[in-house]
N, CA, C and O atoms as a CHARMM CRD file, in Angstrom:
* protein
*
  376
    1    1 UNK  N      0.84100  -1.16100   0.00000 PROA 1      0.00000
    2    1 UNK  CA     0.00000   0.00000   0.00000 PROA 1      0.00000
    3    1 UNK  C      0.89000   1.22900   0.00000 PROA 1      0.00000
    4    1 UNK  O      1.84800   1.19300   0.77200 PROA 1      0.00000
    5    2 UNK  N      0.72400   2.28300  -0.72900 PROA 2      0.00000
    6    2 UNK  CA     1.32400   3.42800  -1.08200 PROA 2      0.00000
    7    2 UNK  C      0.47600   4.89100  -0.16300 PROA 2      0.00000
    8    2 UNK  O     -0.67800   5.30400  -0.04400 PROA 2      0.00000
    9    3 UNK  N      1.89000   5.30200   0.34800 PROA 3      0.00000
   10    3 UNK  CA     1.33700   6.43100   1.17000 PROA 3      0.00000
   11    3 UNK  C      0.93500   7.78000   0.58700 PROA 3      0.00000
   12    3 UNK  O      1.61400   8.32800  -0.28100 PROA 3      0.00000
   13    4 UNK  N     -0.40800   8.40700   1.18300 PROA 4      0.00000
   14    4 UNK  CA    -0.52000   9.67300   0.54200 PROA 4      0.00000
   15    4 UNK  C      0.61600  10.44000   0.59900 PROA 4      0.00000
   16    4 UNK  O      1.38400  10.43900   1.56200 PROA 4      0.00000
   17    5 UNK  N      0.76800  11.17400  -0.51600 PROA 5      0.00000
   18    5 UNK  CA     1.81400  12.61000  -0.78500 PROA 5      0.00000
   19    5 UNK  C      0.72900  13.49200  -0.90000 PROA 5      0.00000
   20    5 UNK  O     -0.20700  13.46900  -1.69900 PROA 5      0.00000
   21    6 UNK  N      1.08700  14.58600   0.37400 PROA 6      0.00000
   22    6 UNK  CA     0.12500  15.89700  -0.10300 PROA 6      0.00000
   23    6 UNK  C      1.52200  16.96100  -0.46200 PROA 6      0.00000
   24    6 UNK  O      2.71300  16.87100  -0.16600 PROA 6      0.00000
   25    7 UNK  N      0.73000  17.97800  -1.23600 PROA 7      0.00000
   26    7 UNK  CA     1.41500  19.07400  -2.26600 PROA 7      0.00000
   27    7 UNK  C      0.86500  19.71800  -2.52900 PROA 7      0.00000
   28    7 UNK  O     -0.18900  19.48700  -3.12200 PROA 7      0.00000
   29    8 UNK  N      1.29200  20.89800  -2.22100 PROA 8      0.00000
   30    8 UNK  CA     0.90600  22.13800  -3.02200 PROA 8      0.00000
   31    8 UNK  C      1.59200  22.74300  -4.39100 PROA 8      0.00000
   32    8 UNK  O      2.73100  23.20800  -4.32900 PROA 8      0.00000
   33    9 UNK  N      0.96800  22.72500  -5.44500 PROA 9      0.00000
   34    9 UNK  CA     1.46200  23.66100  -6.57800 PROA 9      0.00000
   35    9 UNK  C      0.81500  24.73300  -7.23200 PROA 9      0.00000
   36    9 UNK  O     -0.37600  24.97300  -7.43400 PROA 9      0.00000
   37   10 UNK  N      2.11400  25.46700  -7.58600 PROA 10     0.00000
   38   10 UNK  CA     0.94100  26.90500  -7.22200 PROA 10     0.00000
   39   10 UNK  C      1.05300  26.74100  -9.40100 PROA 10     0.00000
   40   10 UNK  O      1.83800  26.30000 -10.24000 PROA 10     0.00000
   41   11 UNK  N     -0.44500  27.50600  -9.34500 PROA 11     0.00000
   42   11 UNK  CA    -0.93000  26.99400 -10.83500 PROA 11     0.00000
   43   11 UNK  C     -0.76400  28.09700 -11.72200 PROA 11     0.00000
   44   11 UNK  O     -1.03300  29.26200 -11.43000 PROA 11     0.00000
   45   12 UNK  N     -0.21500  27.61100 -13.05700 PROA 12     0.00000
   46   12 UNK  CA     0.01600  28.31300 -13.98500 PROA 12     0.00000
   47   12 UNK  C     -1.13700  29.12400 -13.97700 PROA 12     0.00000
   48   12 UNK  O     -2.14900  28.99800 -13.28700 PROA 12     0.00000
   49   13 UNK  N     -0.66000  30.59700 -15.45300 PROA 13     0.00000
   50   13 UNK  CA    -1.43600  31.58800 -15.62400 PROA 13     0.00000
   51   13 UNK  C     -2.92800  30.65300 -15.85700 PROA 13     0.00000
   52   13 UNK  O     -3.80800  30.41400 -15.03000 PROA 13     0.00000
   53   14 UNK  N     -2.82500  30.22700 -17.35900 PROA 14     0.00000
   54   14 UNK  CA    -4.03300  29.14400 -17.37800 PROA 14     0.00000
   55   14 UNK  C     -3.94400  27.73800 -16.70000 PROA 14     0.00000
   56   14 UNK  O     -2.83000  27.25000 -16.88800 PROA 14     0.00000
   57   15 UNK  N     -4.57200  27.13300 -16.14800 PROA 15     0.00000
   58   15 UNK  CA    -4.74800  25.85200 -15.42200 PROA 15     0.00000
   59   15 UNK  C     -5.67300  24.95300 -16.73700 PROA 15     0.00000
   60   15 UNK  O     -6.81400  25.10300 -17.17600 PROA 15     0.00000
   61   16 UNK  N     -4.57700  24.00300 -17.07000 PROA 16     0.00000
   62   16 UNK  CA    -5.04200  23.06400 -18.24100 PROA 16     0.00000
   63   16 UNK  C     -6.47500  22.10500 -17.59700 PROA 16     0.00000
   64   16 UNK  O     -6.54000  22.08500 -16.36800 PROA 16     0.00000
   65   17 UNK  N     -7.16200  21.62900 -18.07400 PROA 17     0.00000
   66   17 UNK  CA    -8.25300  20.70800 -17.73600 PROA 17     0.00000
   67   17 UNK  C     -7.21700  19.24400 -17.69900 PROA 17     0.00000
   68   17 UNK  O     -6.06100  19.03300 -18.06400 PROA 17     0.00000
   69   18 UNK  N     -8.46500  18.25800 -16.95900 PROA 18     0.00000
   70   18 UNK  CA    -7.51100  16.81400 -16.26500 PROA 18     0.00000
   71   18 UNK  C     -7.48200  16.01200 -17.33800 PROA 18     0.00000
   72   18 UNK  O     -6.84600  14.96000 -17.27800 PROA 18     0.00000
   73   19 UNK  N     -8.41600  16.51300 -18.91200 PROA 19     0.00000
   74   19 UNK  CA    -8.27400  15.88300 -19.85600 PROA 19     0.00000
   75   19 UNK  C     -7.22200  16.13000 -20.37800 PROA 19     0.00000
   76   19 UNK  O     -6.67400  15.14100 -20.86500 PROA 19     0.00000
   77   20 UNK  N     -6.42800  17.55600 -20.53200 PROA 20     0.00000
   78   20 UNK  CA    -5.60600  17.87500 -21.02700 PROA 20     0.00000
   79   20 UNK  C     -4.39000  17.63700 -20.42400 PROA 20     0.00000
   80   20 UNK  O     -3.42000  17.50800 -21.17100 PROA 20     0.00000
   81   21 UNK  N     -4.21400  17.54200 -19.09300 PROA 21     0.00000
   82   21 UNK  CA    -3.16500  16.74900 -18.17300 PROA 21     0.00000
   83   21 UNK  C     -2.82800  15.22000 -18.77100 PROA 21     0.00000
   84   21 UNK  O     -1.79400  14.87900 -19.34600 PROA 21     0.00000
   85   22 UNK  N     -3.85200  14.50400 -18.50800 PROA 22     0.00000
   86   22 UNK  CA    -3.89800  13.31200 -18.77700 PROA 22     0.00000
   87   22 UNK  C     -3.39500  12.72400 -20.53900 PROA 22     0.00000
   88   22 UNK  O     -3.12000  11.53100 -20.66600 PROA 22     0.00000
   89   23 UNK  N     -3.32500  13.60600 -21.70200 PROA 23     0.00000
   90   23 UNK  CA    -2.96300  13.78500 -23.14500 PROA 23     0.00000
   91   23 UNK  C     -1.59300  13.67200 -22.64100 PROA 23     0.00000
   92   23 UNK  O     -0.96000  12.61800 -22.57000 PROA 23     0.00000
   93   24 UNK  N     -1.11400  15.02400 -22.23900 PROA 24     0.00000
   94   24 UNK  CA     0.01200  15.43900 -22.16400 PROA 24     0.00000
   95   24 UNK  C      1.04900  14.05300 -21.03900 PROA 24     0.00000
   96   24 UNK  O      2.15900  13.63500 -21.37100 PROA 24     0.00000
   97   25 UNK  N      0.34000  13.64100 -19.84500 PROA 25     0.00000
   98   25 UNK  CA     0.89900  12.88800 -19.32400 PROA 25     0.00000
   99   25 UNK  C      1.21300  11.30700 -20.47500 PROA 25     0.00000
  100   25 UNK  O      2.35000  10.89000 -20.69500 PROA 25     0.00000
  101   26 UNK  N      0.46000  10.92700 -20.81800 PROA 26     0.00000
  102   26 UNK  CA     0.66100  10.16900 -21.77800 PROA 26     0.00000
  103   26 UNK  C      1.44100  10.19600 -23.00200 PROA 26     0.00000
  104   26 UNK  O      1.91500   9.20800 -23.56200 PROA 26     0.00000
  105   27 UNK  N      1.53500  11.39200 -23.36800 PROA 27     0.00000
  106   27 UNK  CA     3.16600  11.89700 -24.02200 PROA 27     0.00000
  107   27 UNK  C      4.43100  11.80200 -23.42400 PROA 27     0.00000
  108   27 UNK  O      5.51300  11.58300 -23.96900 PROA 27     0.00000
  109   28 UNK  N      4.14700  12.00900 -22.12800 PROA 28     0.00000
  110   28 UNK  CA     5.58100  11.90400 -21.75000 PROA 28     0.00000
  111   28 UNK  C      5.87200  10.84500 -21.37300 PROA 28     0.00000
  112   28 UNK  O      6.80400  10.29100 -21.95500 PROA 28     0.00000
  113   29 UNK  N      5.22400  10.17100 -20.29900 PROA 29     0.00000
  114   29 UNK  CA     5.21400   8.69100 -20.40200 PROA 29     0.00000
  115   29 UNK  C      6.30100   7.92800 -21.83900 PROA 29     0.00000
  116   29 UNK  O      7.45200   7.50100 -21.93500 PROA 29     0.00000
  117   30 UNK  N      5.26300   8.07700 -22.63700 PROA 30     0.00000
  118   30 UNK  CA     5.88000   7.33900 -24.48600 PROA 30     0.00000
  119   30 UNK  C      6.79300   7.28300 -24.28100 PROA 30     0.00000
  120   30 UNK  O      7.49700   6.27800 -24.17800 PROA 30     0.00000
  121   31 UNK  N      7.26500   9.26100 -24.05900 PROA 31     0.00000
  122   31 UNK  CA     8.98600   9.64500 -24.70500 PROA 31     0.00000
  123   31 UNK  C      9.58600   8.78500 -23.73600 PROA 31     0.00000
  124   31 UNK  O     10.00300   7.69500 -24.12600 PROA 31     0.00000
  125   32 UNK  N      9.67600   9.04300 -22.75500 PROA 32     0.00000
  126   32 UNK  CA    10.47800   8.59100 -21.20100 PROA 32     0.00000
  127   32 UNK  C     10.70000   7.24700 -21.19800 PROA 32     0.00000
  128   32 UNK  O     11.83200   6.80200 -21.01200 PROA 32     0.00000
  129   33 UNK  N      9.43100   6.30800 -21.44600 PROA 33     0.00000
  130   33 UNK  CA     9.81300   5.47500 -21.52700 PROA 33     0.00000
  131   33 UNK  C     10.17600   4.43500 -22.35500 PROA 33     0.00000
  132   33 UNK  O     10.53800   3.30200 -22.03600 PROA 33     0.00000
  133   34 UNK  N      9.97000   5.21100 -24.08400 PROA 34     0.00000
  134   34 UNK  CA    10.41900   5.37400 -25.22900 PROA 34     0.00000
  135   34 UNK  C      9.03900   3.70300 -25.28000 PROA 34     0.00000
  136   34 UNK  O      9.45700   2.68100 -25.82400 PROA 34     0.00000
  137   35 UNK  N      8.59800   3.70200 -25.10200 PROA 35     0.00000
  138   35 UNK  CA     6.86600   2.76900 -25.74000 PROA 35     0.00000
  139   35 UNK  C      5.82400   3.54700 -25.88200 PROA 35     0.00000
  140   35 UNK  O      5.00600   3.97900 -25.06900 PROA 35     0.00000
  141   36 UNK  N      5.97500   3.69900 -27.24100 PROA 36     0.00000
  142   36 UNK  CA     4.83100   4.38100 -28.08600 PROA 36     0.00000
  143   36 UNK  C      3.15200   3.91800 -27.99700 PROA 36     0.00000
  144   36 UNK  O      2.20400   4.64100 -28.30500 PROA 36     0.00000
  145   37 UNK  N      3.09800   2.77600 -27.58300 PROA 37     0.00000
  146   37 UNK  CA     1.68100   2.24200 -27.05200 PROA 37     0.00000
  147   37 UNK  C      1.07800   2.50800 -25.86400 PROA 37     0.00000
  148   37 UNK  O     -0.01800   2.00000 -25.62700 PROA 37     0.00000
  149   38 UNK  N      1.69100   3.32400 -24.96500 PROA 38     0.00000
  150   38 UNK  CA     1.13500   3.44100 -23.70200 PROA 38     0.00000
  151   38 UNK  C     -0.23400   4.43300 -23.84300 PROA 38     0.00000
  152   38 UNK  O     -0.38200   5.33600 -24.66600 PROA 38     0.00000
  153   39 UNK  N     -1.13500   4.02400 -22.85600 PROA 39     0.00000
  154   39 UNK  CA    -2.49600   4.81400 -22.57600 PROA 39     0.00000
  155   39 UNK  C     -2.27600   5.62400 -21.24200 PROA 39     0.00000
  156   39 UNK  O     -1.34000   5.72200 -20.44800 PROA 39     0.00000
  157   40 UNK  N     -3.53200   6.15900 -21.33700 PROA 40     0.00000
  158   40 UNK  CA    -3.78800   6.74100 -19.60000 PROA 40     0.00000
  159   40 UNK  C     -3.75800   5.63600 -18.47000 PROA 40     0.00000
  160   40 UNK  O     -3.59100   6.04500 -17.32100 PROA 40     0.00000
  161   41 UNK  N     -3.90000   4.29400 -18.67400 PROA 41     0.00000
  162   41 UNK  CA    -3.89200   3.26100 -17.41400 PROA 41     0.00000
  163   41 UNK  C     -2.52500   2.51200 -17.65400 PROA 41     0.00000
  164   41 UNK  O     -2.35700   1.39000 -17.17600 PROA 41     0.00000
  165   42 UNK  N     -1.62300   3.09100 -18.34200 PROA 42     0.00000
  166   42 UNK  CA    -0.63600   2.47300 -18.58400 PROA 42     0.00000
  167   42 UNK  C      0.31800   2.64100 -17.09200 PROA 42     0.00000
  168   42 UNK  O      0.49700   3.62300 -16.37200 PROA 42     0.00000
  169   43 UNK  N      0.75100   1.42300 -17.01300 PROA 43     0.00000
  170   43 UNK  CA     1.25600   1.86200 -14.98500 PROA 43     0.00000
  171   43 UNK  C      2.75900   1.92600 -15.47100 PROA 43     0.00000
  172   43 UNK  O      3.22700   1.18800 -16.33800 PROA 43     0.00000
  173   44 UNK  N      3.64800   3.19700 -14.59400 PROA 44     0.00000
  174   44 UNK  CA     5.08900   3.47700 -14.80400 PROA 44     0.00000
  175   44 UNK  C      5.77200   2.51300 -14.67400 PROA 44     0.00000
  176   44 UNK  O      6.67000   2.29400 -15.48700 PROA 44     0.00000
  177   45 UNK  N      5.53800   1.68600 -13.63100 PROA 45     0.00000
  178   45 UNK  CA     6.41700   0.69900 -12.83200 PROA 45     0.00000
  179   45 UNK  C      6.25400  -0.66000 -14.26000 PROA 45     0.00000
  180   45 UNK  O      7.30800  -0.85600 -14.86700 PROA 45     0.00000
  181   46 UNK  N      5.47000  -1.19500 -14.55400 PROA 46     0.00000
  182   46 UNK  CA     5.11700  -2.37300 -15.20500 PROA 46     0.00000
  183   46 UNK  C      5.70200  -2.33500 -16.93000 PROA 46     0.00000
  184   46 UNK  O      5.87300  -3.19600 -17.79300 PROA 46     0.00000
  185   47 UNK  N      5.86800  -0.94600 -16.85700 PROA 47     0.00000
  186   47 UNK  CA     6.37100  -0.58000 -18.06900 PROA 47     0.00000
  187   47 UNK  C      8.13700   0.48200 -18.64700 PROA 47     0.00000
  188   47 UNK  O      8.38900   1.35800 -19.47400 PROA 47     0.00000
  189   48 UNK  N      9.21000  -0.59500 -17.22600 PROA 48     0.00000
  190   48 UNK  CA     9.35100   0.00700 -17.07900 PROA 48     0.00000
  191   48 UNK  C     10.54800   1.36100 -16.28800 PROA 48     0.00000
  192   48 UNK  O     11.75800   1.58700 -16.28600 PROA 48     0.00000
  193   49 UNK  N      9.36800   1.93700 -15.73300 PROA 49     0.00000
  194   49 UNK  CA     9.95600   3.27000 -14.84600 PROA 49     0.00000
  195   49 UNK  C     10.58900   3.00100 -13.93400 PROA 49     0.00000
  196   49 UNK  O     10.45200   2.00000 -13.23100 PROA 49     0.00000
  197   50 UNK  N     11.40100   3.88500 -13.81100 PROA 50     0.00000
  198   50 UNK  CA    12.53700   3.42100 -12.20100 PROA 50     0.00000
  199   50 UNK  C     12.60200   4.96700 -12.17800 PROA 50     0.00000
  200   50 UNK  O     11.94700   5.67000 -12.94700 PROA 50     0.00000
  201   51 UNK  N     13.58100   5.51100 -11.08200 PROA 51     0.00000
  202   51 UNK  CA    13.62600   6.52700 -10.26900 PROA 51     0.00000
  203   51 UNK  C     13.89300   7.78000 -11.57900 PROA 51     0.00000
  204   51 UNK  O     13.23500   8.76500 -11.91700 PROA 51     0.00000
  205   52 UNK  N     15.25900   7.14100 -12.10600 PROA 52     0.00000
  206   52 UNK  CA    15.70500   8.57400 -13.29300 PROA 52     0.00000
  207   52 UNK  C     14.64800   8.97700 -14.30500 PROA 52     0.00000
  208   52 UNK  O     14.38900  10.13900 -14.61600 PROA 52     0.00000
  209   53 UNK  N     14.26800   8.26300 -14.61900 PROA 53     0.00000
  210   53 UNK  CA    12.96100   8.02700 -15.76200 PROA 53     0.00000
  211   53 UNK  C     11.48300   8.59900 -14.77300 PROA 53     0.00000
  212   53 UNK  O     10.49100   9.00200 -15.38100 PROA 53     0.00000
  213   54 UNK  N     11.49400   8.58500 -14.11900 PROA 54     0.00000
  214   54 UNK  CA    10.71200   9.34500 -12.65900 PROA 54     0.00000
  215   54 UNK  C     10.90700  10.79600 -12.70900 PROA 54     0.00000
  216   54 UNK  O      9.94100  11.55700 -12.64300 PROA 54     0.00000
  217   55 UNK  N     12.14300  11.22500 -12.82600 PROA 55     0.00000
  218   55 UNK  CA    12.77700  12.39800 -12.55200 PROA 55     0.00000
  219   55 UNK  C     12.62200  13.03000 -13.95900 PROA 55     0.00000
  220   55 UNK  O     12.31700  14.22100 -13.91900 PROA 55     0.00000
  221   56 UNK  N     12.76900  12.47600 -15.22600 PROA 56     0.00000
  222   56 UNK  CA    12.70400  12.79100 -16.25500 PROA 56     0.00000
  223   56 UNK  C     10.63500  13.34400 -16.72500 PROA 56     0.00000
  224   56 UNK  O     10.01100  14.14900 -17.41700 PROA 56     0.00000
  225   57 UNK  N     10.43000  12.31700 -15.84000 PROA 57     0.00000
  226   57 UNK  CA     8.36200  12.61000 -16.00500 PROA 57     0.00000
  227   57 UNK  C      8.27300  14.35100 -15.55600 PROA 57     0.00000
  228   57 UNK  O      7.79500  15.39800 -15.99100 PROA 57     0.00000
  229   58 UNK  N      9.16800  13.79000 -14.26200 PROA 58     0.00000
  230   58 UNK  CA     8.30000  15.51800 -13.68500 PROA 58     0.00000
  231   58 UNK  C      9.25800  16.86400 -13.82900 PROA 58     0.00000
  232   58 UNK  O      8.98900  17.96200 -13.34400 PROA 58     0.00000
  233   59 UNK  N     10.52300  16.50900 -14.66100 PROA 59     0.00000
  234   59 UNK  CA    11.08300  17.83100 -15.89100 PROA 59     0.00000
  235   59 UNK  C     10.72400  17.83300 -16.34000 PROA 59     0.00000
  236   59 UNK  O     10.88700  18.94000 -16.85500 PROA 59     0.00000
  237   60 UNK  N      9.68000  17.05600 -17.13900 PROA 60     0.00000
  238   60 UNK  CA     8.90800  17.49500 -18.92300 PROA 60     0.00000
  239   60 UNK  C      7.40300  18.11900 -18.05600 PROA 60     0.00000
  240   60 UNK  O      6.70900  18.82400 -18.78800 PROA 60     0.00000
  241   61 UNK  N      6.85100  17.92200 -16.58300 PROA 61     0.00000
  242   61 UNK  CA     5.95600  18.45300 -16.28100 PROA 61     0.00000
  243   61 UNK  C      6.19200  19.87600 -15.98100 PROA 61     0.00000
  244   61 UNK  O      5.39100  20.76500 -16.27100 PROA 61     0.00000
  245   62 UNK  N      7.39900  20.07300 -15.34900 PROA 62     0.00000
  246   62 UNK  CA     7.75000  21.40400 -14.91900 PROA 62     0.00000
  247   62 UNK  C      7.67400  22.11600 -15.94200 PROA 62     0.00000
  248   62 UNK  O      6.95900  23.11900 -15.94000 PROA 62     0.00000
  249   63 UNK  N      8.53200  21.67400 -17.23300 PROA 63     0.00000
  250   63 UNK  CA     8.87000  22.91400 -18.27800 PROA 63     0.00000
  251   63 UNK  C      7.51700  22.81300 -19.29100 PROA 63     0.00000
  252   63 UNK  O      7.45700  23.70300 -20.14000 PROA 63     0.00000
  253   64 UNK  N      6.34300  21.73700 -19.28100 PROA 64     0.00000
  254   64 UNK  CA     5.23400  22.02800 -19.95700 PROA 64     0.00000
  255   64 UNK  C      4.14400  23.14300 -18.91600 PROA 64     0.00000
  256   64 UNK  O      3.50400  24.12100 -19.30300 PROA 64     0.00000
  257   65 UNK  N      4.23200  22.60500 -17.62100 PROA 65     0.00000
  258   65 UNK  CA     2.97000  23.34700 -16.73100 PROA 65     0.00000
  259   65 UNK  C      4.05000  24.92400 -16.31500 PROA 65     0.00000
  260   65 UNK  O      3.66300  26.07800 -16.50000 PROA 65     0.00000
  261   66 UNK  N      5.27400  24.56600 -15.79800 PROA 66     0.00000
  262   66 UNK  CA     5.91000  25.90900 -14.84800 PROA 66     0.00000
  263   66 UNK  C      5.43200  25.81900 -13.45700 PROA 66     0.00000
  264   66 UNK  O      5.33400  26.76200 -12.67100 PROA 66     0.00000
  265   67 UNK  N      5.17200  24.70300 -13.25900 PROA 67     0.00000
  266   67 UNK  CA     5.34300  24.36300 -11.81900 PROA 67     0.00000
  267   67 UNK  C      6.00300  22.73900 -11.55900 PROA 67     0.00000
  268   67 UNK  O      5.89700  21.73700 -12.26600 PROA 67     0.00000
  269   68 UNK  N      6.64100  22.92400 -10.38200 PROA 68     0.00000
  270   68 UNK  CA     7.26900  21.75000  -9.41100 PROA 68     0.00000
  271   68 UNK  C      6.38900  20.62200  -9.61900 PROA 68     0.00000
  272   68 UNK  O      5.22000  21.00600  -9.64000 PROA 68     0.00000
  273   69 UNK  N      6.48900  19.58900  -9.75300 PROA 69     0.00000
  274   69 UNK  CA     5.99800  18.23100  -9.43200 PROA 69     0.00000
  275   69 UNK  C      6.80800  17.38600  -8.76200 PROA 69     0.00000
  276   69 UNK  O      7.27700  16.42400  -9.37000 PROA 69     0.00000
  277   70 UNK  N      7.08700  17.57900  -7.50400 PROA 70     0.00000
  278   70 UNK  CA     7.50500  16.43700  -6.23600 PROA 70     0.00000
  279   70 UNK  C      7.59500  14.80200  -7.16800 PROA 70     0.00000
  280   70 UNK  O      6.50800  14.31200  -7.47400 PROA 70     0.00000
  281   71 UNK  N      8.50200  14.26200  -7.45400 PROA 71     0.00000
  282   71 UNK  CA     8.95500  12.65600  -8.05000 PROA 71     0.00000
  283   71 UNK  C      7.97800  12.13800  -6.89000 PROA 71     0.00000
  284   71 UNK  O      6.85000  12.15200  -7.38200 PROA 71     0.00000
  285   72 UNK  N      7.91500  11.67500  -5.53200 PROA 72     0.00000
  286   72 UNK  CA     7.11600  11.25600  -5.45100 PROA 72     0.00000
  287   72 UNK  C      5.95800  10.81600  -5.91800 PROA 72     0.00000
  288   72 UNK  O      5.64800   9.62500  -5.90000 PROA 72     0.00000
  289   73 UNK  N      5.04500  11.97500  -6.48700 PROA 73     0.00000
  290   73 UNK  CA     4.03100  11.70800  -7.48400 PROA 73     0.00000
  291   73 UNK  C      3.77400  10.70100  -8.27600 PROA 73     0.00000
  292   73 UNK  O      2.84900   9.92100  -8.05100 PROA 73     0.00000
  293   74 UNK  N      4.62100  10.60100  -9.36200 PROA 74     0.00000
  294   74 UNK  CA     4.75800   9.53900  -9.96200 PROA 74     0.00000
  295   74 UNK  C      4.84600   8.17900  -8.90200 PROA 74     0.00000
  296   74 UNK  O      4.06700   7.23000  -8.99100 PROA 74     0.00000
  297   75 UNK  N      5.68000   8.25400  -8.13200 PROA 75     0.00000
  298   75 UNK  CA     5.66900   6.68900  -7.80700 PROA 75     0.00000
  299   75 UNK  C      4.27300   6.26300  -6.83500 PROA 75     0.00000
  300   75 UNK  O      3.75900   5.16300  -6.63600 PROA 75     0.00000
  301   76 UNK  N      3.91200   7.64700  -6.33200 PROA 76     0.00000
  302   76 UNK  CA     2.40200   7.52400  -5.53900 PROA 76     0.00000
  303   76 UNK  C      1.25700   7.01600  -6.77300 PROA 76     0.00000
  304   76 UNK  O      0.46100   6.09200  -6.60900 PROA 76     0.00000
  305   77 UNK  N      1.31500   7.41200  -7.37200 PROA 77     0.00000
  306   77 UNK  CA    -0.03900   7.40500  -8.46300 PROA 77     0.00000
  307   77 UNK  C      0.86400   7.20000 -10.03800 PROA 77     0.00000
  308   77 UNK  O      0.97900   8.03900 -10.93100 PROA 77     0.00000
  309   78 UNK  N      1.31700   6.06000  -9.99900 PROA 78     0.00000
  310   78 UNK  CA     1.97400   5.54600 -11.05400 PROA 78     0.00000
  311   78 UNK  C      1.43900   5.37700 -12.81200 PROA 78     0.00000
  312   78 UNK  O      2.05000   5.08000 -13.83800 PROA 78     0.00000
  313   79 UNK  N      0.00300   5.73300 -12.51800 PROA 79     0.00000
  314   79 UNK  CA    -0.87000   6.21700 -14.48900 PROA 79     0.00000
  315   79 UNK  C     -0.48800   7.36100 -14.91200 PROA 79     0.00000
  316   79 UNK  O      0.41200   7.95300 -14.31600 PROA 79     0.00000
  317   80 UNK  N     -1.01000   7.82600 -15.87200 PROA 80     0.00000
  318   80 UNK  CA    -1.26500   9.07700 -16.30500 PROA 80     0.00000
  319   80 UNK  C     -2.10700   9.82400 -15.72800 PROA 80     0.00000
  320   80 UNK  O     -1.96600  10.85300 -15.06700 PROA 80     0.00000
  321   81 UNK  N     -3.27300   9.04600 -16.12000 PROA 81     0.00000
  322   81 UNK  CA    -4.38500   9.60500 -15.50700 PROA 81     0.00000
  323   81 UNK  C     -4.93000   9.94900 -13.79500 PROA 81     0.00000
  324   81 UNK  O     -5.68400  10.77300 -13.27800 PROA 81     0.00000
  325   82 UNK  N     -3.92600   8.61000 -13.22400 PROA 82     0.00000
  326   82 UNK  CA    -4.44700   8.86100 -11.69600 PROA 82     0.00000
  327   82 UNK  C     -3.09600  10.38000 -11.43700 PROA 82     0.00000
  328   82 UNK  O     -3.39600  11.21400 -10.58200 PROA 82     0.00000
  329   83 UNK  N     -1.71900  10.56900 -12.23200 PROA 83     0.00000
  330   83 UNK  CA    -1.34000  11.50500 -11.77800 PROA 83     0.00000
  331   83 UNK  C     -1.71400  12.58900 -12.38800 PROA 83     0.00000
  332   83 UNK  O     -1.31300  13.57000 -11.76200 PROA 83     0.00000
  333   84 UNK  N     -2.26200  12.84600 -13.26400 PROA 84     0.00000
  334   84 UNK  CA    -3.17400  14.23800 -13.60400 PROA 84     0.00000
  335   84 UNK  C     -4.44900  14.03700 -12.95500 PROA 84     0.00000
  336   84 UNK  O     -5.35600  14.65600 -13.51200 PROA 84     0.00000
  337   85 UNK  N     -4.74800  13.45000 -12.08100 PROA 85     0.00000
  338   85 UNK  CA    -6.00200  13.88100 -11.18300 PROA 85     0.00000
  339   85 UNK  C     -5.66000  14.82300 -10.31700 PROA 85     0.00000
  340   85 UNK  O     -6.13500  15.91600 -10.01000 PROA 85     0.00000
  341   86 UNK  N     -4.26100  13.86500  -9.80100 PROA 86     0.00000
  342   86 UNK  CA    -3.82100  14.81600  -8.43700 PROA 86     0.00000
  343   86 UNK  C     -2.90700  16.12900  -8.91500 PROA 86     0.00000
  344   86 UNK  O     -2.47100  16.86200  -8.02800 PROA 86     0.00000
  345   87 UNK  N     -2.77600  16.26300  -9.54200 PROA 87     0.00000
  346   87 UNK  CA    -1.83900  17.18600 -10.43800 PROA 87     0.00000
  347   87 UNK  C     -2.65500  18.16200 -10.27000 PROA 87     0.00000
  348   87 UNK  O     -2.46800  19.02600  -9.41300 PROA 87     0.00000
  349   88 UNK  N     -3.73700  18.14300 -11.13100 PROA 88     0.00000
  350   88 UNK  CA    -4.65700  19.15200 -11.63400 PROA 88     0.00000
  351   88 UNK  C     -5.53500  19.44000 -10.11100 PROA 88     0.00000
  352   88 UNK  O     -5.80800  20.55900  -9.67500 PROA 88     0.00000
  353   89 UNK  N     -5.77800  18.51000  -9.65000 PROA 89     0.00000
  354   89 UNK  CA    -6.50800  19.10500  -8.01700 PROA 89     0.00000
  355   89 UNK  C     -5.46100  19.79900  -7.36700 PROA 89     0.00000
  356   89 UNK  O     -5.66400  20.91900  -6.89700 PROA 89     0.00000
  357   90 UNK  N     -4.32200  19.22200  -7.29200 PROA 90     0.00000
  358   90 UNK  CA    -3.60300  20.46900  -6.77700 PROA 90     0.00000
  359   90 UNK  C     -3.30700  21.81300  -7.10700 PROA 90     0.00000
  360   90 UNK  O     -3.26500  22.78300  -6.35100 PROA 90     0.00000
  361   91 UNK  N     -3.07200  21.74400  -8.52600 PROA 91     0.00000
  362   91 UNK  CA    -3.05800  23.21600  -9.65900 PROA 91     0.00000
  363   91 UNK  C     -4.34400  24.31500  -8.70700 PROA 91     0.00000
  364   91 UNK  O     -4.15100  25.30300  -7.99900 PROA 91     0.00000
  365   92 UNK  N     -5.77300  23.52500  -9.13500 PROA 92     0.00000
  366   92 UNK  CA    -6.80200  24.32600  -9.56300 PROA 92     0.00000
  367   92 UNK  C     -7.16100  24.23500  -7.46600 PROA 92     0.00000
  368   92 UNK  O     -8.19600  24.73500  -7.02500 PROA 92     0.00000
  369   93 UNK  N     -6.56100  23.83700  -6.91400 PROA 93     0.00000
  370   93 UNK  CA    -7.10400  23.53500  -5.21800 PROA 93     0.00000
  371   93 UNK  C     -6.05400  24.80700  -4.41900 PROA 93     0.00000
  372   93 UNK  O     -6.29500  25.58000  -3.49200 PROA 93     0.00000
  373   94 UNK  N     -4.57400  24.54100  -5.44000 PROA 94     0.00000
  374   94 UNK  CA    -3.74700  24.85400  -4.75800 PROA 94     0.00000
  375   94 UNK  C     -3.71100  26.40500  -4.62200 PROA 94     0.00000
  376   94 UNK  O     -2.86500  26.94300  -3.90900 PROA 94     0.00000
């Protein structure tokens, strides 16, 4: 069982929608982990991700959004989609 990570990020000028998180997370995913078939339920670990490639997810998040994404993240909520849930609740919460 995986422990909550709470976070605050403070949110770009525009705050993208969790659909548009979830696109974009699935792009980077691909690149990172260079498999062009991955979806939104595609899990990091199974496909995969280890720590550098972790670190590499949440530089392509920083320099697409302009905010911090804590590596944790990824290994807490290892999809696309479950980490643009928390992504974007934090953006639009934070």
């Amino acid at each position: 069982m995986s422990e909550t990570t709470t976070t605050t990020l403070t949110a770009p000028a525009t705050t993208p929608g969790v659909e548009a998180l979830t696109e974009l997370l699935v792009g980077v995913y691909r690149d990172a982990l260079g498999a062009p078939g991955l979806d939104e339920q595609s899990d990091f670990y199974e496909n995969g991700g280890d720590s550098l490639t972790a670190f590499q997810v949440t530089a392509r998040l920083q320099d697409a959004l302009g905010v911090d994404v804590p590596v944790a993240l990824v290994f807490a909520y290892p999809t696309p989609a479950d980490l643009a849930d928390v992504v974007h609740s934090d953006l639009v919460e934070g």
